[in-house]
C-alpha positions in Angstrom: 98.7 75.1 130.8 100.2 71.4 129.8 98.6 70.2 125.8 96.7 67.4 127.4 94.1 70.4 129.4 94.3 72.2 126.6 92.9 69.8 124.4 90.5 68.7 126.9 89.5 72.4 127.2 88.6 72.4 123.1 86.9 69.2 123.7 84.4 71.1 126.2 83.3 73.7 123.2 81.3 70.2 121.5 79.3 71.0 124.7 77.8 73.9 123.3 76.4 72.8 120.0 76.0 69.0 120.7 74.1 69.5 123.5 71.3 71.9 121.2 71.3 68.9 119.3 70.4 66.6 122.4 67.4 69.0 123.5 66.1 68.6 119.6 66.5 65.2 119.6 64.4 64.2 123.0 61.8 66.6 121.9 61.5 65.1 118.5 60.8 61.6 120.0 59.1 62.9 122.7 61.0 62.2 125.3 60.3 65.8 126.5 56.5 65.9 126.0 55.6 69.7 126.9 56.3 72.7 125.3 57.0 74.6 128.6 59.7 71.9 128.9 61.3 72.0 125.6 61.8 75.6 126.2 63.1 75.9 129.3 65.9 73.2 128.3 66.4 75.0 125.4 66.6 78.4 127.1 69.0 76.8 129.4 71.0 75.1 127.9 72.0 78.2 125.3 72.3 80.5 128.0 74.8 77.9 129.6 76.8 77.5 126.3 77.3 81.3 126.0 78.2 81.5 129.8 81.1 78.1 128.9 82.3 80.2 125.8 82.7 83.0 127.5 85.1 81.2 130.1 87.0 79.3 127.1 86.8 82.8 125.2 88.9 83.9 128.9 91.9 81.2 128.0 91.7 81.9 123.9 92.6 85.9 124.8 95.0 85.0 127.4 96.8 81.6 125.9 96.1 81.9 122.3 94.3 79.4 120.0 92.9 76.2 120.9 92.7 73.6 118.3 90.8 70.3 119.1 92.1 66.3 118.0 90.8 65.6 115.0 88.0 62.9 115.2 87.8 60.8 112.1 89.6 59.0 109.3 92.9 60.5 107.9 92.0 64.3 106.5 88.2 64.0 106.9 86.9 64.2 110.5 85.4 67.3 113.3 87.7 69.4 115.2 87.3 72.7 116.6 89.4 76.0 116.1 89.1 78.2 118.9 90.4 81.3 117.9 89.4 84.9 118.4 87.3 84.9 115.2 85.1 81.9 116.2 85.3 82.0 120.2 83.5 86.3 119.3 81.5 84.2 116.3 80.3 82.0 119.1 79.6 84.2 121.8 77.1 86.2 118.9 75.7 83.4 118.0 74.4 81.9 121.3 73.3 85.4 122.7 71.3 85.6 119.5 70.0 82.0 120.3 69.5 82.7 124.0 67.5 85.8 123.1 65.1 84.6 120.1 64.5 81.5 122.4 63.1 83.7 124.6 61.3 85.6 122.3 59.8 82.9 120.2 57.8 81.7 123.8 55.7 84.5 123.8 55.8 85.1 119.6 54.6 81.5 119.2 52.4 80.7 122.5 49.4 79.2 121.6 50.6 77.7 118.1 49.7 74.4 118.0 53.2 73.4 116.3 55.2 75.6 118.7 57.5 72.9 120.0 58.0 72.3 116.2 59.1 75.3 115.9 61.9 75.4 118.8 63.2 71.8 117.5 64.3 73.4 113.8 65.0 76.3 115.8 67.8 74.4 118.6 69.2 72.2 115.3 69.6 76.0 113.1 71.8 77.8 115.9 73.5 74.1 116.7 74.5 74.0 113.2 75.7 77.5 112.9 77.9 76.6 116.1 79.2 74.2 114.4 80.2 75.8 111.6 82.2 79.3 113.8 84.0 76.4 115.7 85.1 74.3 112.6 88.9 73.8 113.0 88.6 71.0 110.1 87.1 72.1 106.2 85.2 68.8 106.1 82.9 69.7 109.5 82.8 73.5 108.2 81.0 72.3 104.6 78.9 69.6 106.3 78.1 71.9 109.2 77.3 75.1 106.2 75.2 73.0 104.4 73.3 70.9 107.6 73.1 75.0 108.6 70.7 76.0 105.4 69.1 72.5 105.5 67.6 73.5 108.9 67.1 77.4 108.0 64.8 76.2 104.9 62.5 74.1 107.4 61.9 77.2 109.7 61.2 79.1 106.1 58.6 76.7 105.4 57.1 76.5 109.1 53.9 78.0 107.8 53.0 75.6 104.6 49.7 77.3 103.8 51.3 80.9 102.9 52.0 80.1 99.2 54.9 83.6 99.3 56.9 82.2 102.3 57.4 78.4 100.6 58.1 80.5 97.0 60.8 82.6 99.0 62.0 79.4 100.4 62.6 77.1 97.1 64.3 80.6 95.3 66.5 80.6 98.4 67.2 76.2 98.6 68.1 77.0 94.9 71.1 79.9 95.6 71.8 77.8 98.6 72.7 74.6 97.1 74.8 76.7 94.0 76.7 77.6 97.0 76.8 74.4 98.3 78.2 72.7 94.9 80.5 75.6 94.8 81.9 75.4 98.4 82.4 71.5 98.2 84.0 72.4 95.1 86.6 74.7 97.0 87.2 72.3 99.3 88.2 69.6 97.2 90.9 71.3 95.0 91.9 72.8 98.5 92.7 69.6 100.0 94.5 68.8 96.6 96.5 71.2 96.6 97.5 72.0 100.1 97.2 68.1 101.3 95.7 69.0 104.3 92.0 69.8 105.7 93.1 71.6 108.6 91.9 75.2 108.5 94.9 76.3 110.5 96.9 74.5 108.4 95.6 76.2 105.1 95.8 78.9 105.9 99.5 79.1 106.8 100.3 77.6 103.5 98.0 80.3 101.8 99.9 82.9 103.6 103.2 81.3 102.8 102.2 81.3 99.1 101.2 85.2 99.6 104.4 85.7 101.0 106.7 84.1 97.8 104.0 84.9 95.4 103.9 81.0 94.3 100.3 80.8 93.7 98.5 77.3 92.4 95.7 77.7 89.8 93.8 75.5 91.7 94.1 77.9 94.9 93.0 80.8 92.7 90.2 79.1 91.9 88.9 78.4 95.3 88.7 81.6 96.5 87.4 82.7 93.2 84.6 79.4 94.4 84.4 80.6 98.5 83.8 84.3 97.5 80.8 83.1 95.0 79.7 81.0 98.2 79.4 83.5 100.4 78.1 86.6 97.9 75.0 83.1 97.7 74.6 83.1 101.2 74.7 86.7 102.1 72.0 87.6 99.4 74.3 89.7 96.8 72.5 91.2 93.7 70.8 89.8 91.9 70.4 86.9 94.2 68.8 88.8 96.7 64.9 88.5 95.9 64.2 85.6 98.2 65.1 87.9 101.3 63.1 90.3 100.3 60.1 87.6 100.3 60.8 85.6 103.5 58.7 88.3 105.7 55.3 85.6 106.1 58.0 83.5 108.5 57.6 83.9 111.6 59.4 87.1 112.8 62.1 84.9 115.3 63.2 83.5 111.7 63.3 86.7 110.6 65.5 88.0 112.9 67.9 85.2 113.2 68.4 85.0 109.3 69.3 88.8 109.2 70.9 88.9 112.0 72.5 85.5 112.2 72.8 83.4 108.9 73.0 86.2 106.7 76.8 86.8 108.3 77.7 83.5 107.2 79.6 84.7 103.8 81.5 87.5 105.4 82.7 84.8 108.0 83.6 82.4 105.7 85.5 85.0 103.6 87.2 86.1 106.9 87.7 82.8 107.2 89.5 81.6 104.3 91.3 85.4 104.3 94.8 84.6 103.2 93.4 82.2 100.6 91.2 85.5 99.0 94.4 87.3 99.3 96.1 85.4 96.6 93.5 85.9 93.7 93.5 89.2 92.5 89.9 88.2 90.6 88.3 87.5 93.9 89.2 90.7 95.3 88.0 92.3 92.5 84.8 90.2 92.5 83.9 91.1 96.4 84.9 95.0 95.5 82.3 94.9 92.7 79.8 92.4 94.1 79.8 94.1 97.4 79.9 97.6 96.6 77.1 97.6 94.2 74.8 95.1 96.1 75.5 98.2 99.0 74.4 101.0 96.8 71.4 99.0 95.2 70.3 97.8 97.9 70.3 101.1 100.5 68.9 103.0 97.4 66.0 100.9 96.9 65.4 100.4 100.9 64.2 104.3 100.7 61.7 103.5 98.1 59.7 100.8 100.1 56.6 101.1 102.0 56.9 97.8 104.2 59.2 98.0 107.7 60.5 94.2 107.0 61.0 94.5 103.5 63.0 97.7 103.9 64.6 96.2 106.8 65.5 93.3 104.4 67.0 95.7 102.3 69.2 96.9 104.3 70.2 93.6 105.6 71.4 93.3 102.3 72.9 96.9 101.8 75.4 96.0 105.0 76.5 92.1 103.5 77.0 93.9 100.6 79.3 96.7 102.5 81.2 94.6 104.3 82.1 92.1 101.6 83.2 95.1 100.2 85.3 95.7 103.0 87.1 92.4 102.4 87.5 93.2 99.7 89.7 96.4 100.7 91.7 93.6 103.0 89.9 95.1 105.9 88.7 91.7 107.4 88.6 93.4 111.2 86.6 96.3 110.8 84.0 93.9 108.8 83.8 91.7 112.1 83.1 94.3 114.1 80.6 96.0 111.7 79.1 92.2 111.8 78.7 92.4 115.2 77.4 96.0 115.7 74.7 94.9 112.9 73.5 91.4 114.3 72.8 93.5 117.9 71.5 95.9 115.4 69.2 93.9 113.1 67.6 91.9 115.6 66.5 94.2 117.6 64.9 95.6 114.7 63.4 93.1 113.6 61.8 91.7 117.1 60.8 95.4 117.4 59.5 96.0 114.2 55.9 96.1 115.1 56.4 99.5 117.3 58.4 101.4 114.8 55.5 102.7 113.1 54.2 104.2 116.6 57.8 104.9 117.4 57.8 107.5 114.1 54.8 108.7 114.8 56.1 110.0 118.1 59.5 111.1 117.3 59.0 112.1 113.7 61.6 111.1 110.5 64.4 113.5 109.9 64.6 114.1 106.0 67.0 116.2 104.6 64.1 118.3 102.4 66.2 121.5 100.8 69.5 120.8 98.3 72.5 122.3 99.8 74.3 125.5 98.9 77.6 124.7 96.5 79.5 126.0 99.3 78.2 124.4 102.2 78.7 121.6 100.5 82.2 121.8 100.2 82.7 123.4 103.8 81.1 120.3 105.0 82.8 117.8 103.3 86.1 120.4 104.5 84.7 120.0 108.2 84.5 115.8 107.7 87.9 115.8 106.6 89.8 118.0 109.4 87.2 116.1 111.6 89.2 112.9 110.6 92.4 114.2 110.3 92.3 115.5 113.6 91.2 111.9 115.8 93.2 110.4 113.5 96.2 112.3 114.5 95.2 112.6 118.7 94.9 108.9 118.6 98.8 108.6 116.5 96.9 106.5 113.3 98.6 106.8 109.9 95.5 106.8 107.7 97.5 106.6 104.8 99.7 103.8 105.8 97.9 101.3 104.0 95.5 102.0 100.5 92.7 99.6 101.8 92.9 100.8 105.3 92.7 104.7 103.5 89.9 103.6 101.0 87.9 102.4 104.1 88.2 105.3 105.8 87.6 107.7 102.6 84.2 106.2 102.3 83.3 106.6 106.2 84.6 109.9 105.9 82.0 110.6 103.2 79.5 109.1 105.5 80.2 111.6 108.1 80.1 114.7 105.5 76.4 113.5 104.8 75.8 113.8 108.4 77.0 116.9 108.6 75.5 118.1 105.2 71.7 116.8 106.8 72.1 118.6 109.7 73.5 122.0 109.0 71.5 122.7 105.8 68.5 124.6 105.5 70.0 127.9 107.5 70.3 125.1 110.5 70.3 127.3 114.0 73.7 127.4 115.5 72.5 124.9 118.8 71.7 122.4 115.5 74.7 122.7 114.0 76.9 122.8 116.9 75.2 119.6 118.0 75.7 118.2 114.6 79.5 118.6 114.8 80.1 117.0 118.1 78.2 114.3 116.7 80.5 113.7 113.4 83.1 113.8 116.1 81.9 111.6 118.1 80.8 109.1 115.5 84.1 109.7 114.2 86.2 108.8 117.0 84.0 105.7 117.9 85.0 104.6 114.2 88.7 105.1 115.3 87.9 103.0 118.4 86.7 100.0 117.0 89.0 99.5 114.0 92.0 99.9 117.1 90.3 97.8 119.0 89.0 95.3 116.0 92.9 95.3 114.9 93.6 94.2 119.0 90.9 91.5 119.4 91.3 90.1 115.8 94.8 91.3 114.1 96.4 87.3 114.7 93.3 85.3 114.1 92.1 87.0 110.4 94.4 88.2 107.4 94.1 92.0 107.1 95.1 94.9 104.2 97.3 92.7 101.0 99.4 93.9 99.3 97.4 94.9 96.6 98.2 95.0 92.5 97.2 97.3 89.7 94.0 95.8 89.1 92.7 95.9 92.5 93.7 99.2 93.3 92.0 100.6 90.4 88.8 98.7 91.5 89.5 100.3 95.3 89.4 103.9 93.6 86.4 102.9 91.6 84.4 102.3 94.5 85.4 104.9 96.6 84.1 107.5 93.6 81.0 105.8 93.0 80.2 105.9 96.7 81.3 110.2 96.8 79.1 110.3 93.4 76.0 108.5 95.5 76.5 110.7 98.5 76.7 114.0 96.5 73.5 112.2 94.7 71.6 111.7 97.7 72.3 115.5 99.0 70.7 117.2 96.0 68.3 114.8 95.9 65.0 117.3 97.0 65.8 118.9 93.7 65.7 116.2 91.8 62.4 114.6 93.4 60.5 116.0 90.2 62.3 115.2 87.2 61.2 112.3 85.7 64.5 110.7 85.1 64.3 110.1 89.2 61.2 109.2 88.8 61.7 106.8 86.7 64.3 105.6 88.8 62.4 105.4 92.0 60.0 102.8 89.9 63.1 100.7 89.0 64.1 100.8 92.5 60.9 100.2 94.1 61.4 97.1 91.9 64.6 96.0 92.6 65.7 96.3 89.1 63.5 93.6 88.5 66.1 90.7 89.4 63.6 89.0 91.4 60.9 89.1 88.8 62.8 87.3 86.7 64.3 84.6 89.1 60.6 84.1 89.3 60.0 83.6 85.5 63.1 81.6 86.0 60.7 79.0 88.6 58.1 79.4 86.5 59.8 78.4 83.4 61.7 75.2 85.3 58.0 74.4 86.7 56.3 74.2 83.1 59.0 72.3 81.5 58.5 69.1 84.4 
């Protein structure tokens, strides 16, 4: 395939966003009157863009990246990367669309501002587009910031709930610290690199990784991109306004947690080699992510509301897989984004049933502490569990101390499975069941990071070589999370002390970051 078709194949990828834009626009003026109408384009027209990345998706895997010409004025301009990080971004994101779309005809029908609602809605998923398929950092900041600009009007579709439009501002405020913090980035970026190309930065980050020559200014942008993206994906103790968003409609709901919310961990993907060279930012995600992932899947136990706890969890699995970054394990984040988007929006567009749906299949709860020693055969069963795929399938767990932190901490995952399902004197059928389970689980695990490693291994940076400092902060984390697990498995014998009571009120809370964010508003409000 000659340059000039491939650069009129990148070309065709403006199709997908620009022509979102184009169905927005003739609504807007009225140019398409009905709401039916509106729709149907809309409907069609993302279903047809998933359908023309899919093809192009077809020539990435089989030719290899696709840049675009750059359309502008020396370094600032729009082009588009096509890549196997963006093209899989894409093809989420307009499924996503294509589905909510669909959902939001029945959700809405009958709202008098309906067509309203599908106009933000066609310039929100036109702008995330936008941003997957940046191949230049000018269109990616303009595109990230155009994407929260239209997010914040589907926040605010319903002015007359006084929570939703609180939720909103709290959020515009994180948002445009991002923002600030991201142009930022860019600027000493281009400064020091001399280029805005994103393919282009990120060979000269990886060349710096390679002779360890590493600008101040570059240390400072990802120190400023990792700060952006722990904003955007709702990181402690900026995560109240997620929690509070629940009076949008639920479309919004579902595209924010399972859409926009992935934003950070694609930018920090993204911009890999770049994280790679600042020891301080790979500290930052370790820390940032890690706790915002205990935090928040503690407190999501503690919380009566299905949204509120489905926020929380939202937030448990950005915090996880900046963690995961962190690590250097940029693949088995993207494909843990993925499996969470599907995920979360199902959840959320199903969240009405859920209480019928436990009312008919019951809630497992793991009510008796374990016995000492089942403890330890358990976690002794998740381990030659692990050992044993890992060896059938020829992977060298050890190979690489991110790769083996990762998989420490999924390990101790699966020993909680097994730990929930074979206490309590569990019958043999139970137990039996539960161990071809962990296997199971187990080996998919082992399936997707192969496969992850396949898809993704040339398009994202994966597994640094990694320093003192950050290997200390690796161990760290994978501690805590064996602390939190061994926690959680005596936790029915702790139920009545009140230190864990005490606790469960601090959680139910949030730690009370959110109540004083709030006190924050109120105080900026007064002083006007």
């Amino acid at each position: 395939m000659d340059g000039l078709m491939i650069g009129n194949l990148a070309l065709i990828a403006y199709l997908a966003p620009l022509s979102l834009f184009v169905v927005a626009l003739m609504a807007s003026i009225n140019l398409v009157r009905s709401v039916d109408l509106t729709f149907q384009l809309g409907r069609a027209v993302s279903a047809g863009s998933f359908l023309l990345l899919i093809a192009i998706g077809i020539v990435v895997f089989t030719s290899g990246p696709i840049v675009s010409p750059l359309i502008g004025v020396g370094e600032a301009g729009i082009a588009l990367r096509l890549d196997a990080l963006s093209v899989m971004m894409s093809w989420l994101v307009t499924l996503l669309g294509t589905l909510l779309i669909q959902f939001s005809r029945n959700y809405l029908d009958g709202d008098p501002r309906q067509k309203l609602f599908f106009i933000r809605l066609y310039l929100t998923v036109g702008a995330v587009l936008l941003m997957v398929l940046s191949g230049n950092l000018w269109q990616l900041v303009l595109a990230w910031i155009g994407m929260s600009l239209a997010l914040h009007e589907l926040l605010v579709f319903y002015p007359e709930r006084p929570r939703a439009i609180r939720a909103a501002r709290k959020k515009f405020i994180a948002a445009r610290i991002g923002d600030a913090c991201l142009i930022v980035a860019a600027v000493l970026l281009v400064q020091a690199f001399g280029t805005a190309d994103l393919g282009m930065i990120r060979a000269a980050a990886a060349a710096a990784l390679a002779d360890g020559n590493v600008p101040a200014s570059v240390a400072a942008a990802a120190i400023l991109i990792v700060v952006t993206a722990s904003l955007k994906s709702a990181m402690f103790p900026f995560h109240g306004w997620l929690l509070e968003v629940m009076e949008t409609p639920t479309p919004v709901s579902a595209l924010l947690h399972a859409g926009l919310l992935n934003a950070g961990i694609f930018l920090v993907v993204r911009f890999g080699e770049l994280v790679f060279l600042s020891t301080p930012a790979l500290i930052m995600l370790i820390v940032i992510g890690g706790f915002t992932a205990i935090f928040a899947s503690s407190s999501m136990i503690t919380q009566s509301s299905v949204k509120v706890s489905l926020a929380y969890s939202s937030a448990a699995h950005m915090g996880f897989m900046l963690m995961l970054c962190g690590f250097g394990a940029h693949t088995v984040a993207m494909m843990h984004l993925i499996a969470h988007s599907c995920y979360k929006a199902h959840a959320f567009l199903s969240s009405g049933s859920i209480i019928e749906y436990v009312r008919n299949t019951g809630a497992q709860k793991l009510d008796t502490p374990p016995h000492p020693l089942s403890f330890l055969v358990n976690m002794a069963a998740a381990v030659a569990i692990f050992l044993a795929v890992a060896t059938a399938l020829g992977i060298d767990i050890t190979k690489r101390p991110g790769e083996t932190a990762m998989i420490t901490i999924f390990m101790i995952a699966v020993a909680y499975l097994l730990v929930k399902g074979n206490t309590a004197r569990a019958p043999l059928p139970v137990i039996g069941r539960t161990m071809l389970m962990a296997a199971l689980v187990t080996l998919a695990f082992f399936a997707l990071e192969v496969t992850a490693e396949a898809l993704l291994g040339g398009a994202v940076a994966v597994y640094p070589p990694l320093n003192m400092a950050t290997m200390i902060a690796i161990v760290v984390a994978v501690v805590i999370f064996g602390i939190v697990m061994a926690f959680s498995a005596w936790l029915p014998a702790l139920v009545n002390r009140p230190v864990w009571q005490a606790l469960y009120v601090h959680l139910k809370n949030g730690f009370y970051a959110n109540a004083l964010f709030d006190r924050f508003m109120d105080a900026v409000r007064l002083a006007r």
